[in-house]
C-alpha positions as CSV (number, residue, x, y, z in Angstrom):
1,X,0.0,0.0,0.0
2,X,3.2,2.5,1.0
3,X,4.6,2.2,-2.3
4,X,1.6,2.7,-4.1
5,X,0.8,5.7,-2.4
6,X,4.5,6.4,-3.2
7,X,4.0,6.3,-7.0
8,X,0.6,7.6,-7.4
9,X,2.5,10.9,-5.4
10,X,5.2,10.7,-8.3
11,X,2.8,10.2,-10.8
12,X,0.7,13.4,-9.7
13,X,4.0,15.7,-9.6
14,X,5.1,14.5,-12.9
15,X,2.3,15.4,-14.4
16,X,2.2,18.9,-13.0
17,X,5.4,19.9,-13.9
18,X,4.8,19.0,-17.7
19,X,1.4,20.9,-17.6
20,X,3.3,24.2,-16.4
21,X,6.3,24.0,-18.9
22,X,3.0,23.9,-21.3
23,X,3.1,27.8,-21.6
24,X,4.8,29.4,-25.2
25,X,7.5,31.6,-25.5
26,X,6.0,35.4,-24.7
27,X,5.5,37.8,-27.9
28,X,8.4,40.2,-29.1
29,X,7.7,43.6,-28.1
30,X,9.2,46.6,-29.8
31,X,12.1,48.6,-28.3
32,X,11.1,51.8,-26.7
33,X,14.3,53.8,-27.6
34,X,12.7,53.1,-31.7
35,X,16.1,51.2,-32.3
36,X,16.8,47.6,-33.1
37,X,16.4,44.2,-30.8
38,X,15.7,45.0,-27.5
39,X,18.3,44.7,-24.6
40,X,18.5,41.8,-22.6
41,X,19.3,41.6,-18.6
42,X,23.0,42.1,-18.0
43,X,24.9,39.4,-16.2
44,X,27.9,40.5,-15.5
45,X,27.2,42.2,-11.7
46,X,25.9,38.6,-10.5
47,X,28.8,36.6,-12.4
48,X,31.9,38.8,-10.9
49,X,30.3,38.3,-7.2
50,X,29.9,34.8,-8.0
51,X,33.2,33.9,-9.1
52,X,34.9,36.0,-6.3
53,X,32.9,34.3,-3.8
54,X,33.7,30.8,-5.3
55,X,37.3,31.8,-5.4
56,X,37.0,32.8,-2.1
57,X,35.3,29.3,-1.0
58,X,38.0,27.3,-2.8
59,X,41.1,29.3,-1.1
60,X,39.5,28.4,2.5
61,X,39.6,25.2,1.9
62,X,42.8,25.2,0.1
63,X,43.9,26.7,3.5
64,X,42.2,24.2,5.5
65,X,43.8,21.3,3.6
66,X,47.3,22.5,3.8
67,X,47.1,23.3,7.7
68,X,45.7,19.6,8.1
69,X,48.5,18.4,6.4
70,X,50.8,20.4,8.0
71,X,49.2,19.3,11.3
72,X,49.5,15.7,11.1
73,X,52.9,16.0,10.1
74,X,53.8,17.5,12.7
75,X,51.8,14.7,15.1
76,X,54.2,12.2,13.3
77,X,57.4,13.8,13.3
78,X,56.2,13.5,17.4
C-alpha cells in the first residue's frame, strides 16, 4: 500500500510539472528607444560576485587542507 501511495504521489507531480512547462515563449515587443532588438538583462554584476565568492570558498579550503597536512605532520614527526 506504501509504495503505491509512493507512486501515485510521483505520478501526480510529474504530471504537474509537464502541464506548467505547457506555456509558449512570450510575444516580441518593440524597443522603446525606436532602435533595433531589445536589450537583454546584464549578467555580469551577479557573475563577478559569484566567481569571487567561489574563489574565495576554494582558497578556505585550500587553506584548510594544507594546515591539516601540515598538522599531522607534525603529530608524526612526534
Amino acid at each position: 500500500m506504501k509504495k503505491f501511495i509512493y507512486l501515485s504521489l510521483i505520478a501526480v507531480l510529474l504530471s504537474l510539472s509537464i502541464a506548467v512547462m505547457a506555456d509558449g515563449p512570450p510575444a516580441p515587443t518593440q524597443n522603446p528607444s525606436g532602435g533595433g532588438d531589445p536589450v537583454g538583462a546584464p549578467i555580469d554584476g551577479g557573475l563577478g560576485i559569484l566567481l569571487a565568492m567561489g574563489a574565495a570558498y576554494g582558497g578556505k579550503k585550500l587553506y584548510k587542507a594544507r594546515k591539516e597536512k601540515q598538522q599531522a605532520a607534525e603529530v608524526i614527526e612526534k
